[in-house]
Residue, then its C-alpha position, 0 to 999 in steps of 0.5 A: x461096138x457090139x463086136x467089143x468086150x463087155x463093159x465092167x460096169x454095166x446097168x442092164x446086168x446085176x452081179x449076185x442080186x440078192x433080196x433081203x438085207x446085204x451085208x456090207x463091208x466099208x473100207x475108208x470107213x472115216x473118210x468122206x464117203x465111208x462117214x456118208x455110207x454109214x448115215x445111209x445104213x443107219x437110216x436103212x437098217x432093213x435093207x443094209x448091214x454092215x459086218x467089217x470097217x476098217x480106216x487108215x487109223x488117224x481117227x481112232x475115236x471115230x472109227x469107235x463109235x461108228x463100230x459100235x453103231x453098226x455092231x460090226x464084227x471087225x474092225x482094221x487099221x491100216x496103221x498098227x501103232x494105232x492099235x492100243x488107241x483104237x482097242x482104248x476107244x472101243x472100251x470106252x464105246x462099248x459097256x463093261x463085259x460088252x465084247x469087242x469086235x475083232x481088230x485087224x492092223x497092217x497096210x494088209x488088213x483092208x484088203x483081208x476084210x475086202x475078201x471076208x464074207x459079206x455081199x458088197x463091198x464098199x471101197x471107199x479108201x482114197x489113192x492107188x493103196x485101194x487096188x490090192x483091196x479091190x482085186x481081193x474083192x472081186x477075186x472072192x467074188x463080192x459085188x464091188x462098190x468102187x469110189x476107188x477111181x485110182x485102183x481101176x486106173x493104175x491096174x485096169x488090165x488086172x481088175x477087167x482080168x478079175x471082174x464078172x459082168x455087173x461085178x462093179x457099181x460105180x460109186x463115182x457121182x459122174x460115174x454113178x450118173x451114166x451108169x444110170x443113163x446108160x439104162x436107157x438104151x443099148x451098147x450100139x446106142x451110145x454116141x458120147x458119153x459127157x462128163x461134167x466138171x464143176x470147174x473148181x474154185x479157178x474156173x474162168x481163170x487162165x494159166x497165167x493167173x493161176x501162177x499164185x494162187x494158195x493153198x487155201x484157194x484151192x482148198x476152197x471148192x465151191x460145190x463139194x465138201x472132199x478130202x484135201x487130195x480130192x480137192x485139190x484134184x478137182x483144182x487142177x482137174x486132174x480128178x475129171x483126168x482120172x474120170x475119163x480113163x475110168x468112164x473108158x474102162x468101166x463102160x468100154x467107149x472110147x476115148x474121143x467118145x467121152x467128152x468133159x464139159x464145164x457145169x458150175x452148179x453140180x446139178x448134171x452128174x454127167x449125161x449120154x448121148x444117143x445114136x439118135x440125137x437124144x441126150x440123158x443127163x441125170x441131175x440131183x443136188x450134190x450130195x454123195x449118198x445118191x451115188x453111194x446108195x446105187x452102188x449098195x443098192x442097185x438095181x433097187x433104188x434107196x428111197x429118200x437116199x438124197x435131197x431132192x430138187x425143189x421144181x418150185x424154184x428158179x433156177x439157172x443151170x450153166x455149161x461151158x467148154x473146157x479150157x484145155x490151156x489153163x486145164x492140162x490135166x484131162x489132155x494129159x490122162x487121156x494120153x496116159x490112158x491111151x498109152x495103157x500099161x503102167x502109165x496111168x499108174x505113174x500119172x497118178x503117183x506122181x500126181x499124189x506126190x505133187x499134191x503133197x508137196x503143193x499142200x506142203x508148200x513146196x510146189x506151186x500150183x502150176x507146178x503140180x501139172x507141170x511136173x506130173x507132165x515131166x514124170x509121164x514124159x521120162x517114163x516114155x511109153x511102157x512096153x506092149x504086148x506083156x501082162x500087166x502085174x500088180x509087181x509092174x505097177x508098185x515098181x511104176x508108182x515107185x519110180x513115179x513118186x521118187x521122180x516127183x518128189x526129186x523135181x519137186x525139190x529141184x524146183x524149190x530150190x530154184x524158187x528160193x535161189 
């Protein structure tokens, strides 16, 4: 291991540490993690400033207030026709005479503010839309606070190519969690890295039950409180797919190095296994603002970021095998991983695809992995030994998302024959 390249993510080194209050911008700031931030930095204004936010623009009137809360120079939209919406809510945030903040619209305008002045940048923007702002952040040289998986996933030459050492802090809750166990001892002393999985709503269920389930099922998890896309992700297991090829390109282990295990509680984010035996889990309970605060804040640690455990009560902590059967998913992004070039990126387009048709009732559940399957299959295996471009992987995701949605639609017309 020592003779490899330096990992992306790595504890023992700190990118542009900077002492006092850091500016911030939040990108997905309506989101799941972008709303949790927020409440972080609200209740640590001597450490945290927020300067820019920006959101798809479906939640205008949010996206107002938290303007307002923060007194943030700029505000974005990725959605221009949201613009009058937006400029009406913050008139009616701000008093009379108050001077609003600068607004910014277009699918470009995240990726404007991610390389504005500030010190972190939080990317927090769901889907592959992430990678263009998480390549202008670490091109203008901010510390990045990634919880866009999919941007490392489907441009991982491309961000490796662009980040310093300790550039990006993982924002992840697993990847957060080895971050912080990787602290503990060297490179040469990584045996395995261990990512749990809670299982989602069809743990225990075999492929042939999970044939019918519904949407609302799915939707249903029984740890995390997600967006729909994530959720569903967390269904299949696709999520803890894309977890693996992050945790192999973040920290540089190889794949049959990294392991999923199945923990229902939550509690153990994930662990590392060490040359000699010992294993380091970090546990908290699940609550997003733990992982959050170590990507805004390290290597200093937010006091009272999260709840803590309560020592005083039973509990039971749980950990099963992975059902690679009833669970194709993380099989399947491990070879997609392997593969490398433009793979992932058609994985997981494709994957968006059928989540949507899946949400839409279009597709069944089992058909969301089997026709992802399908995609990955026909793109066969991208070429070696060229440079991956961002133009190579939006010309993938195209092709991806077109063949999905064409499979999709062959296969509900069949269902309904």
């Amino acid at each position: 291991m020592s003779d490899s390249p330096a990992p992306l993510a790595d504890p023992h080194l700190v990118f542009d540490a900077a002492e006092g209050r850091r500016d911030l911008v939040i990108l997905g700031s309506t989101g799941s993690i972008g709303t949790q931030a927020i409440d972080l930095v609200l209740r640590n204004p001597d450490r945290f400033r927020v300067t820019a936010l920006s959101a798809a623009g479906g939640r205008v009137a949010l996206l107002a207030e938290q303007a307002r809360q923060l007194k943030v120079r700029t505000v974005a939209v990725a959605a221009p026709d949201a613009v009058p919406a937006l400029r009406e809510a913050l008139r009616e945030q701000y008093g009379a005479g108050e001077p609003l903040p600068e607004i910014l619209s277009g699918p470009d305008a995240a990726t404007q503010l991610a390389g504005s002045d500030c010190h972190t940048v939080l990317n927090g923007i769901t889907g592959s839309i992430g990678l263009a702002p998480t390549l202008a952040a670490l091109e203008a040289g901010r510390t990045l606070a990634l919880a866009n998986k999919e941007s490392l996933i489907v441009g991982g030459p491309l961000v490796k190519a662009l980040a310093k050492p300790g550039q990006i802090i993982p924002v992840d809750s697993e990847h957060a969690a080895l971050f912080q166990a990787l602290a503990a001892g060297t490179r040469a002393d990584v045996r395995k890295l261990v990512v749990t999985a809670s299982g989602g709503p069809f743990r225990g269920r075999t492929k042939s039950e999970l044939a019918n389930v519904t949407r609302e099922q799915a939707l249903a998890h029984p740890t995390w409180a997600m967006g729909p896309v994530i959720t569903i992700n967390s269904a299949t297991l696709v999520n803890k797919g894309l977890e693996v090829i992050e945790a192999h390109l973040l920290y540089d282990i190889p794949f049959d190095r990294i392991e999923v295990v199945v923990h229902p509680q939550s509690y153990v984010h994930s662990m590392v296994e060490f040359t000699d035996g010992s294993t380091l889990a970090q546990a908290t309970p699940p609550d997003m603002r733990g992982p959050i605060a170590i990507g805004l804040g390290w290597p200093e640690r937010v006091p009272d970021a999260a709840p803590a455990f309560d020592w005083s009560k039973a509990s039971t902590w749980e950990f099963f095998p992975l059902d690679n059967d009833a669970f194709p998913s993380v099989g399947l992004a491990r070879h997609v991983g392997t593969l490398g070039g433009t793979a992932p990126a058609v994985f997981n387009a494709a994957n968006e695809e059928c989540v949507d048709a899946f949400l839409a009732g279009q597709l069944p559940f089992n058909g969301i992995m089997d026709t992802v399957t399908a995609v990955v299959s026909e793109h066969g295996t991208p070429p070696t030994g060229t440079s991956l471009t961002v133009a190579d992987v939006l010309e993938a995701e195209t092709w991806a998302r077109a063949r999905a949605r064409e499979l999709s639609a062959k296969a509900t017309a069949e269902a309904r024959a």
